[in-house]
CHARMM-style PDB file with segment names, atoms N, HN, CA, C and O in Angstrom:
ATOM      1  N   UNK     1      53.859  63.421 123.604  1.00  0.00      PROA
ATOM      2  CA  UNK     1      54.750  63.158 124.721  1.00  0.00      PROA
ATOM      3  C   UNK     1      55.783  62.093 124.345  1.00  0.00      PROA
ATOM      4  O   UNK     1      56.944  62.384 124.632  1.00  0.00      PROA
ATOM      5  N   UNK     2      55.513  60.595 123.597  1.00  0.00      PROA
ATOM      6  HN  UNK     2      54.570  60.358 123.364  1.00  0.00      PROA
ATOM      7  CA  UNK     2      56.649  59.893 123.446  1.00  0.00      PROA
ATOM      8  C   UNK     2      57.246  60.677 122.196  1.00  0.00      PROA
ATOM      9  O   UNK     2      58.467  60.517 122.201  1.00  0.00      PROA
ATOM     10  N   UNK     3      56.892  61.355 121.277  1.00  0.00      PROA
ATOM     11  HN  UNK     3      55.900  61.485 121.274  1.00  0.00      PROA
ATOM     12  CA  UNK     3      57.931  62.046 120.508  1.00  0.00      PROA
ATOM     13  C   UNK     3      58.920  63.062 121.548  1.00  0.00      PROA
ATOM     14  O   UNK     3      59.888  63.384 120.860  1.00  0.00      PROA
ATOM     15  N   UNK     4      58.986  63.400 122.303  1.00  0.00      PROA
ATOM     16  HN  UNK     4      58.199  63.138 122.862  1.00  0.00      PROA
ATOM     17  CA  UNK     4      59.677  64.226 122.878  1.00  0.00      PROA
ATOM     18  C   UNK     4      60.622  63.861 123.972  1.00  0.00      PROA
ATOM     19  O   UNK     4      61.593  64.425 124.475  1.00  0.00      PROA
ATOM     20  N   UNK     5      59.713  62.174 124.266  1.00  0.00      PROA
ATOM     21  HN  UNK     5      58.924  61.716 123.856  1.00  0.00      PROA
ATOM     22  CA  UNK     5      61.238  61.469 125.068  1.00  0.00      PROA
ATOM     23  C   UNK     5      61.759  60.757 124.198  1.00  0.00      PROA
ATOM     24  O   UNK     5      62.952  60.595 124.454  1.00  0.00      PROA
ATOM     25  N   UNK     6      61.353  60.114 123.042  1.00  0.00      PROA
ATOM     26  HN  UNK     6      60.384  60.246 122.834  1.00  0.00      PROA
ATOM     27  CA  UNK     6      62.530  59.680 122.091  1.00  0.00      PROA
ATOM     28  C   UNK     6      63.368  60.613 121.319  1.00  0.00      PROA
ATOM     29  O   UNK     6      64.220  60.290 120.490  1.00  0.00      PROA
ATOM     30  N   UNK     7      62.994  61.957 121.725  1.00  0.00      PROA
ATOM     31  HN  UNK     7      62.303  62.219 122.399  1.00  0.00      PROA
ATOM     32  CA  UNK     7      64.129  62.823 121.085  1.00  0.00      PROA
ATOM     33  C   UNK     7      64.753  63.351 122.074  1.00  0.00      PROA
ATOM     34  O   UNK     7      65.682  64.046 121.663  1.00  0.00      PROA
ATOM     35  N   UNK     8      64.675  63.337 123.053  1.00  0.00      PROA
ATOM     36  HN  UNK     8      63.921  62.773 123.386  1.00  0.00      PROA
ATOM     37  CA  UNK     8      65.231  63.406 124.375  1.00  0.00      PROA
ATOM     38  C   UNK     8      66.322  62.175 124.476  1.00  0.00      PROA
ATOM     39  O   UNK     8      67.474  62.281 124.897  1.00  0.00      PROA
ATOM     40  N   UNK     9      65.797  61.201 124.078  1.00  0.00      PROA
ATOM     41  HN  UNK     9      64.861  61.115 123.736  1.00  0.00      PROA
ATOM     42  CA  UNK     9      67.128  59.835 124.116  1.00  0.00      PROA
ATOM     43  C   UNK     9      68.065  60.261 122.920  1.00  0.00      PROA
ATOM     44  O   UNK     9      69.277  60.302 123.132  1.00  0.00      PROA
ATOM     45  N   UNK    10      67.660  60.522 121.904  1.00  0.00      PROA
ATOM     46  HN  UNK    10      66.675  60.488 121.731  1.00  0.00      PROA
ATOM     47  CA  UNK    10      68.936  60.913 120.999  1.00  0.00      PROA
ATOM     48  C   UNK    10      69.734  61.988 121.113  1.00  0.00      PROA
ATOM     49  O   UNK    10      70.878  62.123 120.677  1.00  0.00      PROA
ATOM     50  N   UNK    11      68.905  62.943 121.879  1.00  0.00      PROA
ATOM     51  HN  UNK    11      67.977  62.834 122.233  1.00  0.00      PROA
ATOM     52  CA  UNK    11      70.136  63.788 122.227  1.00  0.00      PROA
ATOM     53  C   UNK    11      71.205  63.001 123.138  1.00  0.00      PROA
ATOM     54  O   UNK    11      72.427  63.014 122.992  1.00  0.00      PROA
ATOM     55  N   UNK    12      70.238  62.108 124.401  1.00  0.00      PROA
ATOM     56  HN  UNK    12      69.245  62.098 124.520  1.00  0.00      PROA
ATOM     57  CA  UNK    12      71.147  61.847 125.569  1.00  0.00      PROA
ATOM     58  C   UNK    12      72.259  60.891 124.567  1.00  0.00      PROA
ATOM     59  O   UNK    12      73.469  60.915 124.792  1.00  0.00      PROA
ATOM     60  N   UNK    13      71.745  60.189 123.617  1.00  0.00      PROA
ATOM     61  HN  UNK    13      70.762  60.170 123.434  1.00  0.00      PROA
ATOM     62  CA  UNK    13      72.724  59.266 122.828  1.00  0.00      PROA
ATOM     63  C   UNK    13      73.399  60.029 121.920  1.00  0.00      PROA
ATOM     64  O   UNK    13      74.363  59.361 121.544  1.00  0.00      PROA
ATOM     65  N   UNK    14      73.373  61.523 121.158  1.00  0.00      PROA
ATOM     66  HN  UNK    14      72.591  62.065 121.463  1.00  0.00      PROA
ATOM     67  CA  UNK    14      74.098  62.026 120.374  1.00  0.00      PROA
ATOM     68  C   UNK    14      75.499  62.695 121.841  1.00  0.00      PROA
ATOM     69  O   UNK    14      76.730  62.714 121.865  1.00  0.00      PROA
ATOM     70  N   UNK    15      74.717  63.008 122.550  1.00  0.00      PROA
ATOM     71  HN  UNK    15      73.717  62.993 122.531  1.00  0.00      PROA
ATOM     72  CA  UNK    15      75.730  63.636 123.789  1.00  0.00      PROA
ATOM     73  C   UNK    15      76.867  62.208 124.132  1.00  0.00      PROA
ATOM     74  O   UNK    15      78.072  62.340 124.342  1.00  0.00      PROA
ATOM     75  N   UNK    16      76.212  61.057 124.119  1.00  0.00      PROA
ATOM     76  HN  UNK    16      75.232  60.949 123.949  1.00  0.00      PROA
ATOM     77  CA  UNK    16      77.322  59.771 125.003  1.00  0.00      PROA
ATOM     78  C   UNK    16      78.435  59.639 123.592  1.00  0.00      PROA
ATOM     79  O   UNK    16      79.645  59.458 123.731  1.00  0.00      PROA
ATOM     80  N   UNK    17      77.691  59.783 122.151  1.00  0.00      PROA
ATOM     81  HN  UNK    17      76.709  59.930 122.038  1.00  0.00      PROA
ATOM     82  CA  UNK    17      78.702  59.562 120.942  1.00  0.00      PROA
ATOM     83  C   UNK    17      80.048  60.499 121.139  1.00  0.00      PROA
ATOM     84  O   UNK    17      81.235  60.219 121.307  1.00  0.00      PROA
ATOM     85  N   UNK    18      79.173  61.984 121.024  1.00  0.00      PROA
ATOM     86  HN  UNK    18      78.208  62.211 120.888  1.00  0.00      PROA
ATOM     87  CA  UNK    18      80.174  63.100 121.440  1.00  0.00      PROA
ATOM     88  C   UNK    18      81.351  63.112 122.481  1.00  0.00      PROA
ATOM     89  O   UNK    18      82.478  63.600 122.403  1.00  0.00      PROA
ATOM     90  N   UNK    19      80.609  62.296 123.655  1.00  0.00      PROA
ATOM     91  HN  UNK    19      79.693  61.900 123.719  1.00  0.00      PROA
ATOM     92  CA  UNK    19      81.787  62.352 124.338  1.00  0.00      PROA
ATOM     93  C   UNK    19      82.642  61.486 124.553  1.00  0.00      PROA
ATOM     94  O   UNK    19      83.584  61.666 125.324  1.00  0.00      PROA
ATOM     95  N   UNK    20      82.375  60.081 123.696  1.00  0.00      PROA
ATOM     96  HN  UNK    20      81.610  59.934 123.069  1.00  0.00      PROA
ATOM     97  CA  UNK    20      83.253  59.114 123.339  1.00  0.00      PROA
ATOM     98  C   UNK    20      84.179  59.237 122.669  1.00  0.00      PROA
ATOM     99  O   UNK    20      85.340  58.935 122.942  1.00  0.00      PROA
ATOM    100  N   UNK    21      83.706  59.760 121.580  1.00  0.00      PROA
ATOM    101  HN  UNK    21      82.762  60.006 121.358  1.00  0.00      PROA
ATOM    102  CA  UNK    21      84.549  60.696 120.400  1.00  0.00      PROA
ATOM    103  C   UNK    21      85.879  61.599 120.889  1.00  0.00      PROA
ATOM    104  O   UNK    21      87.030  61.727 120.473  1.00  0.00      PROA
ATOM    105  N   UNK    22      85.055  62.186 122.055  1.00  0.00      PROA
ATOM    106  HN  UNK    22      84.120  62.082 122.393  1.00  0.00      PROA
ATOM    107  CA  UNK    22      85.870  63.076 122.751  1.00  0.00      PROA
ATOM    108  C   UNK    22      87.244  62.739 123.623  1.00  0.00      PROA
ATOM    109  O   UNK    22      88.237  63.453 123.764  1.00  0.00      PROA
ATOM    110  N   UNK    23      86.967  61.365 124.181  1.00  0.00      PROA
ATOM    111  HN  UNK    23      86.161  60.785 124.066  1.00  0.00      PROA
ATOM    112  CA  UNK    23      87.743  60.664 124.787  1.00  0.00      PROA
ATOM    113  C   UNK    23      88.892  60.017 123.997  1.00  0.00      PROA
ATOM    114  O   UNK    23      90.067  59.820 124.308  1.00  0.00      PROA
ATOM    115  N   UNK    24      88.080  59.699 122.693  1.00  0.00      PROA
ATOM    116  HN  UNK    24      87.125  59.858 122.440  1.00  0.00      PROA
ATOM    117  CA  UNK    24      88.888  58.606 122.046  1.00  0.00      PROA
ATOM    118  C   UNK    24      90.440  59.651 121.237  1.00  0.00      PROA
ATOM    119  O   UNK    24      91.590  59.230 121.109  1.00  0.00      PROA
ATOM    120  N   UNK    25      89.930  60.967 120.847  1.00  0.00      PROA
ATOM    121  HN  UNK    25      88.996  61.309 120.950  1.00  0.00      PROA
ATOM    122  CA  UNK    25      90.266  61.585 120.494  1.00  0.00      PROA
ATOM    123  C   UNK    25      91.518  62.013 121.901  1.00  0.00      PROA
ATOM    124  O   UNK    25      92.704  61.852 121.615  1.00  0.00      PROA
ATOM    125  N   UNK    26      91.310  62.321 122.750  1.00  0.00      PROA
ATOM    126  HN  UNK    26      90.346  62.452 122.982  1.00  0.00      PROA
ATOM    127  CA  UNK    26      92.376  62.832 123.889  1.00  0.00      PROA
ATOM    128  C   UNK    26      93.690  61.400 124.291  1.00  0.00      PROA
ATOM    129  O   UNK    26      94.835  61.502 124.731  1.00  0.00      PROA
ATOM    130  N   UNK    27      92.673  59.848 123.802  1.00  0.00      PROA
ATOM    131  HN  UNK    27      91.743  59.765 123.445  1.00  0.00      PROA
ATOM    132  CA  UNK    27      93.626  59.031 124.143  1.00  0.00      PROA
ATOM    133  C   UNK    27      94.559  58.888 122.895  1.00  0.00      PROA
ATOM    134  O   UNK    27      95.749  58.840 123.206  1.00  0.00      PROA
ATOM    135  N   UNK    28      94.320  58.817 121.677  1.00  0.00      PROA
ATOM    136  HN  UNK    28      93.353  58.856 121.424  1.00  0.00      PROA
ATOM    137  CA  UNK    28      94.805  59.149 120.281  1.00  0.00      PROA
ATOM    138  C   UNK    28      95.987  60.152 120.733  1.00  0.00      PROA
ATOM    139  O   UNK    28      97.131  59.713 120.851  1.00  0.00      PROA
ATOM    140  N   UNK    29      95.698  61.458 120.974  1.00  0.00      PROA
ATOM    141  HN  UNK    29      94.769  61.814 120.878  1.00  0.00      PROA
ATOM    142  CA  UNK    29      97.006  62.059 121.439  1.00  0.00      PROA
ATOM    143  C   UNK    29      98.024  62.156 122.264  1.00  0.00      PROA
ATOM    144  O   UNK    29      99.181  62.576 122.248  1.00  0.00      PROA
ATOM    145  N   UNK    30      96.837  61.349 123.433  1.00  0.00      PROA
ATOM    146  HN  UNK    30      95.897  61.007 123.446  1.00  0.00      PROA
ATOM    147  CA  UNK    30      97.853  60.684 124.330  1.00  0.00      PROA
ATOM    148  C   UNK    30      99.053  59.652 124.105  1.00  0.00      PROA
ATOM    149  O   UNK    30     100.186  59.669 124.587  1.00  0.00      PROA
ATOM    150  N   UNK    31      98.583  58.943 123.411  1.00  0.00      PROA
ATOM    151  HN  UNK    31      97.663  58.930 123.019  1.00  0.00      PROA
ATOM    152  CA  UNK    31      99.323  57.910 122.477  1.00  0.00      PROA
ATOM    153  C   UNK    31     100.516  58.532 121.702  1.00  0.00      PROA
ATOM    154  O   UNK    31     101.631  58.463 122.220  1.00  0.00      PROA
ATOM    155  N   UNK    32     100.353  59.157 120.455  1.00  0.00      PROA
ATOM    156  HN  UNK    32      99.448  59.213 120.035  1.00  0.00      PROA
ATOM    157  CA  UNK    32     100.665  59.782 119.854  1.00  0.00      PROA
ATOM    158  C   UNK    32     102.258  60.566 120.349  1.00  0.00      PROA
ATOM    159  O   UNK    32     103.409  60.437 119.930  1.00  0.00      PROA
ATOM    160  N   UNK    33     101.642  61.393 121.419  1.00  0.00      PROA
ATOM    161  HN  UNK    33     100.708  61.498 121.760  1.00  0.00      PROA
ATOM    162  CA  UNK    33     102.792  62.436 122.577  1.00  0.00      PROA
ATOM    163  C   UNK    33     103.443  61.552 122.841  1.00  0.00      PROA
ATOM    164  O   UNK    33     104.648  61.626 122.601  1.00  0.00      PROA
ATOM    165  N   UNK    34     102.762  60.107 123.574  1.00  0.00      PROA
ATOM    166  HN  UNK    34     101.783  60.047 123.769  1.00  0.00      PROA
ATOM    167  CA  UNK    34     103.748  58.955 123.999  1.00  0.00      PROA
ATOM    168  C   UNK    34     104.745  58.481 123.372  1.00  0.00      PROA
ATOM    169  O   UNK    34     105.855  58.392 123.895  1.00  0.00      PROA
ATOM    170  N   UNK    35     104.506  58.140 122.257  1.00  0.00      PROA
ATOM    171  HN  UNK    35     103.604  58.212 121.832  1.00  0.00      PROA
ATOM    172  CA  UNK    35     105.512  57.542 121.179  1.00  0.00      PROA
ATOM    173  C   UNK    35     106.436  58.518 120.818  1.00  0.00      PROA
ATOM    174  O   UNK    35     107.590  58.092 120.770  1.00  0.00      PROA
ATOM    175  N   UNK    36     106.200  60.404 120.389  1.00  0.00      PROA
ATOM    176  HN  UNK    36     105.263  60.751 120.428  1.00  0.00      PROA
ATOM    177  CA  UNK    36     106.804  60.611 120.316  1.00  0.00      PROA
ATOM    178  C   UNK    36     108.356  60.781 121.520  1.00  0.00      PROA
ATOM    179  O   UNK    36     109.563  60.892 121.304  1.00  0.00      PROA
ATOM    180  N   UNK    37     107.623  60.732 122.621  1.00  0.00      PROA
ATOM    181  HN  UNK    37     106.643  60.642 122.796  1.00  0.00      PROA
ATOM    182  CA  UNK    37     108.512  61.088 123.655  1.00  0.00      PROA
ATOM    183  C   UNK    37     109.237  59.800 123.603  1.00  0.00      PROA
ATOM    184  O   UNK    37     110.445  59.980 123.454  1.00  0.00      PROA
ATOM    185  N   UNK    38     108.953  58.796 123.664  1.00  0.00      PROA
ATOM    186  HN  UNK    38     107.971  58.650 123.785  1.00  0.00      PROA
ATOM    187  CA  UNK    38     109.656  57.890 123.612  1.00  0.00      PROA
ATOM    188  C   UNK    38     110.472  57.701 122.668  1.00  0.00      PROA
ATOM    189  O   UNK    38     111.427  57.065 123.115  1.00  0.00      PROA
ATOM    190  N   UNK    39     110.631  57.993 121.259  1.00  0.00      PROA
ATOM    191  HN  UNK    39     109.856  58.509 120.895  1.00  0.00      PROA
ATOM    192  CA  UNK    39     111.017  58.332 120.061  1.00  0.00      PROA
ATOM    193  C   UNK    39     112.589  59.286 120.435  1.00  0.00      PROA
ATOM    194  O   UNK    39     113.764  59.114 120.108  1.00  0.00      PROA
ATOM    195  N   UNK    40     111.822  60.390 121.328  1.00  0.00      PROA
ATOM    196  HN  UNK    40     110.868  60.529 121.593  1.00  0.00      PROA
ATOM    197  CA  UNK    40     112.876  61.053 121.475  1.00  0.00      PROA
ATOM    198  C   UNK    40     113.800  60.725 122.356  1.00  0.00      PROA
ATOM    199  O   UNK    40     114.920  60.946 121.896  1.00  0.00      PROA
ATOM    200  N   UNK    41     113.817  60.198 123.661  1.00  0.00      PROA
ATOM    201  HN  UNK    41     112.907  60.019 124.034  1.00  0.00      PROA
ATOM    202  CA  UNK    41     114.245  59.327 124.680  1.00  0.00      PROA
ATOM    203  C   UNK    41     114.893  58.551 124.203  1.00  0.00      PROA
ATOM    204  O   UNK    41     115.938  58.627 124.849  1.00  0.00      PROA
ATOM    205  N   UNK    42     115.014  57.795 123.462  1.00  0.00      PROA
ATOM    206  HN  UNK    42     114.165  57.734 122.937  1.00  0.00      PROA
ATOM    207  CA  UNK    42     115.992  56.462 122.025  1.00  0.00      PROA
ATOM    208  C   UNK    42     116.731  57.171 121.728  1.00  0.00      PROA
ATOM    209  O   UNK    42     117.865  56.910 122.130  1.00  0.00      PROA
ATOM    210  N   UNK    43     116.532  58.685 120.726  1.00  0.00      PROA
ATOM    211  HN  UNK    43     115.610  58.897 120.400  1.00  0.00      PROA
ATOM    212  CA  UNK    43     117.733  59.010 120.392  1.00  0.00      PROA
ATOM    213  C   UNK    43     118.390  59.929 121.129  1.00  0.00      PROA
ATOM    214  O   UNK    43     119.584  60.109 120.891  1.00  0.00      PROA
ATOM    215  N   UNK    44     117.631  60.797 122.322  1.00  0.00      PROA
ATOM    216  HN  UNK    44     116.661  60.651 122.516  1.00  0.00      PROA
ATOM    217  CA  UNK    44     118.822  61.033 123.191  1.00  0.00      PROA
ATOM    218  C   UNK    44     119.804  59.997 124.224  1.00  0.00      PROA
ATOM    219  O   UNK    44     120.873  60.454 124.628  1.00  0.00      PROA
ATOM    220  N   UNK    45     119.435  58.774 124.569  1.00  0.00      PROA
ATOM    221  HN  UNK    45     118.566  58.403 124.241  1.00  0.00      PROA
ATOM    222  CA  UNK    45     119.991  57.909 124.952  1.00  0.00      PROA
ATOM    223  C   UNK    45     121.450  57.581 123.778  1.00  0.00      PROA
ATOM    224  O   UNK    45     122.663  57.753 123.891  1.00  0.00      PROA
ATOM    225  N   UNK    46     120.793  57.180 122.964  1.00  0.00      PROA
ATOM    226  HN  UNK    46     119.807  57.040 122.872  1.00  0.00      PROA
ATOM    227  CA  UNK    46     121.934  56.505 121.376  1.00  0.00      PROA
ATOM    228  C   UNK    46     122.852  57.412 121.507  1.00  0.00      PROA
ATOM    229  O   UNK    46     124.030  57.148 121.748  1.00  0.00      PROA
ATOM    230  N   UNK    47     122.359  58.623 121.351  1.00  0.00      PROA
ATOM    231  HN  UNK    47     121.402  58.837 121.155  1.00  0.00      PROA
ATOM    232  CA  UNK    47     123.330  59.929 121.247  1.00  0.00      PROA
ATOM    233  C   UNK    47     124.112  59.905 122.346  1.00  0.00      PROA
ATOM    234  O   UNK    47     125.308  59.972 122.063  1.00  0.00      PROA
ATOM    235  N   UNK    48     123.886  59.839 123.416  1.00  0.00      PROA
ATOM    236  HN  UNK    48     122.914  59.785 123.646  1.00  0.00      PROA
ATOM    237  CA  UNK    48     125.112  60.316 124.676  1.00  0.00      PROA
ATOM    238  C   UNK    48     125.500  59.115 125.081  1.00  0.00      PROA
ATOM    239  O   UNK    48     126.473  59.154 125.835  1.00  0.00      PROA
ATOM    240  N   UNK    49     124.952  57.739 124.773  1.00  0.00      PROA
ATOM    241  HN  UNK    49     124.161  57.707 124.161  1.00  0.00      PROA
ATOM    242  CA  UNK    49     125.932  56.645 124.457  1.00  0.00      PROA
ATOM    243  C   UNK    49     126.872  56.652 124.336  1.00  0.00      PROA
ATOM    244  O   UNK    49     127.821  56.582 125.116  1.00  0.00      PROA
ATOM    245  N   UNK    50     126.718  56.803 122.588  1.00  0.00      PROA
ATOM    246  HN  UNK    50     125.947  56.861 121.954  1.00  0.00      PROA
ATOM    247  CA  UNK    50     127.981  57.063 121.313  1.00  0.00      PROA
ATOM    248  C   UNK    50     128.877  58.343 121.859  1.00  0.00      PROA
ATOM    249  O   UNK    50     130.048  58.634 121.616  1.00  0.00      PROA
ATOM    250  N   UNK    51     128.125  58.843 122.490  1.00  0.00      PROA
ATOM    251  HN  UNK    51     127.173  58.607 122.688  1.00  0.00      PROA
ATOM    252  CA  UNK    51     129.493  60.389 122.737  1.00  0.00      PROA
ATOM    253  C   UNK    51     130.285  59.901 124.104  1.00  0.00      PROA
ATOM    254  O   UNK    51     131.464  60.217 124.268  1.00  0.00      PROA
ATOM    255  N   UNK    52     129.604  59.157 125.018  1.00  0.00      PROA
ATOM    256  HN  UNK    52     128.647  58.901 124.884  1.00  0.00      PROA
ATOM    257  CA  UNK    52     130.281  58.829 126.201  1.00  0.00      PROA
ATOM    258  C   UNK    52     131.347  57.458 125.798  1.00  0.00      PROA
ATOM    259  O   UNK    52     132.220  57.267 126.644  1.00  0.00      PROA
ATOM    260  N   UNK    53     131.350  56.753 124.912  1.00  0.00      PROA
ATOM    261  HN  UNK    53     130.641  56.909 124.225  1.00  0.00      PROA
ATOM    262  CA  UNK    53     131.952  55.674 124.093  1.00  0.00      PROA
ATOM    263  C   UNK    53     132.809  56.337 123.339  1.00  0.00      PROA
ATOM    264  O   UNK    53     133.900  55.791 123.177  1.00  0.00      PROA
ATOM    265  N   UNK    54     132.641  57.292 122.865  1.00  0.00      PROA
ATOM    266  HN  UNK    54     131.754  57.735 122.998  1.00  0.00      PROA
ATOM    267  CA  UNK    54     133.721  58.272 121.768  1.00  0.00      PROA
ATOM    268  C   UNK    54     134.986  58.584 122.604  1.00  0.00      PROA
ATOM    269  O   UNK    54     136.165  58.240 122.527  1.00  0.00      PROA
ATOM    270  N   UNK    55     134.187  59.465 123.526  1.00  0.00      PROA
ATOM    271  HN  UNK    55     133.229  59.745 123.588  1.00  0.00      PROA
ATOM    272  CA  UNK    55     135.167  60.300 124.657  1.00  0.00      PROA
ATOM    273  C   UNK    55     135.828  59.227 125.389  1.00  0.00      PROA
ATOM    274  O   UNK    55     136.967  59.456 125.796  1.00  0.00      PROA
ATOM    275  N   UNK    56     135.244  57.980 125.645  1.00  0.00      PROA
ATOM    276  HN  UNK    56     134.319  57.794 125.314  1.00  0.00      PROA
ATOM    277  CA  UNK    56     136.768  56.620 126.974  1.00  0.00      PROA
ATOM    278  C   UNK    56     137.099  56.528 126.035  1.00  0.00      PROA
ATOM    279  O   UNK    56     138.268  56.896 126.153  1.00  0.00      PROA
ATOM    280  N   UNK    57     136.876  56.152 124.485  1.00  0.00      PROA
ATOM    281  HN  UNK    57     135.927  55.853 124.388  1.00  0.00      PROA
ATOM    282  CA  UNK    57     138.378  55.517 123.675  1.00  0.00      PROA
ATOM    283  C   UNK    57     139.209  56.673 123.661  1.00  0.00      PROA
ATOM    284  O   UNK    57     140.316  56.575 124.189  1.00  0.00      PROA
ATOM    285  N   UNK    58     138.677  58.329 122.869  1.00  0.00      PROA
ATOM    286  HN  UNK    58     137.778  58.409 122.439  1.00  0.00      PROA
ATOM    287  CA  UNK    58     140.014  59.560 123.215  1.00  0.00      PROA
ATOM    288  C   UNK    58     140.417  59.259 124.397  1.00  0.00      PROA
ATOM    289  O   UNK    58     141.646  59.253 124.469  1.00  0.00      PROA
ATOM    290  N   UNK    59     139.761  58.948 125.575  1.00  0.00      PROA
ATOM    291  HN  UNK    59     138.763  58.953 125.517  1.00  0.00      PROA
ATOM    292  CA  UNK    59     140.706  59.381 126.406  1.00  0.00      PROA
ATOM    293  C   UNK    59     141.383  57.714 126.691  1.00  0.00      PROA
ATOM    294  O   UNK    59     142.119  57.575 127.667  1.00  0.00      PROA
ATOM    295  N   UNK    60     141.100  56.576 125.844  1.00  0.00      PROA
ATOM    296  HN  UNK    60     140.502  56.689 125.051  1.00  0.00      PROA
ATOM    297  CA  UNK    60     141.906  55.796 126.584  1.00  0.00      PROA
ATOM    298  C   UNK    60     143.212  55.617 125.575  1.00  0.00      PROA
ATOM    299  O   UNK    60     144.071  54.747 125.716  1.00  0.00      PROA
ATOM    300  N   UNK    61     143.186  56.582 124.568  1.00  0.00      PROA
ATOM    301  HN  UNK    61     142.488  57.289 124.454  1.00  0.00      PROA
ATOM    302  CA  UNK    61     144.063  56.767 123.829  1.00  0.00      PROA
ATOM    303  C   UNK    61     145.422  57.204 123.946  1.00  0.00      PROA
ATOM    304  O   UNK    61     146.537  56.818 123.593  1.00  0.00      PROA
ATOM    305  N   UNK    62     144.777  58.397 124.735  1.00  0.00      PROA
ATOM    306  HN  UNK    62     143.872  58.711 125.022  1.00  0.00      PROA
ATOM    307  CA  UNK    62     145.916  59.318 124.825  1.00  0.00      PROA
ATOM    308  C   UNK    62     147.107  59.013 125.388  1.00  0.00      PROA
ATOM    309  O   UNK    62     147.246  58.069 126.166  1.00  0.00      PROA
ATOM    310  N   UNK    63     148.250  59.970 124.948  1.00  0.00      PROA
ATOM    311  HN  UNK    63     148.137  60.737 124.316  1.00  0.00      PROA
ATOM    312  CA  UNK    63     149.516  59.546 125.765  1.00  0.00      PROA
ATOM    313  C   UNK    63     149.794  59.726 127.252  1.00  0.00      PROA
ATOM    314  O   UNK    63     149.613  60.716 127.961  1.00  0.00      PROA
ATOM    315  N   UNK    64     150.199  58.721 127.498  1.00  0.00      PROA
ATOM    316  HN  UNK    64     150.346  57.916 126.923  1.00  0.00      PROA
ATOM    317  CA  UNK    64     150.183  58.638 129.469  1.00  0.00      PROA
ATOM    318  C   UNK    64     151.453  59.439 129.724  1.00  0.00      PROA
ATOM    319  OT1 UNK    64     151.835  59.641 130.876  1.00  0.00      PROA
TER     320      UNK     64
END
């Protein structure tokens, strides 16, 4: 009988590893997605910056 609840605890403890693992793993990509989105957010910002800065000097160029 105690062989069968101490292997009963390692499952319940191989199951809590697993699903730590499991977690740690979903926040890792969570992370990951984060940065990239944010990554991308920088350079679409930079980008329509520089193009909205491009376009007032053409147009503050031009002949009146």
């Amino acid at each position: 009988m105690l062989y069968f609840r101490a292997s009963e605890d390692d499952y319940c403890l191989k199951q809590t590893q697993s699903l730590y693992a499991y977690i740690y793993s979903l926040l890792s990509e969570a992370l990951a997605l984060t940065t990239k989105l944010i990554f991308a957010f920088t350079v679409f910002t930079t980008i329509l910056v520089n193009g909205i800065e491009h376009l007032a000097t053409i147009l503050l160029h031009l002949p009146t």
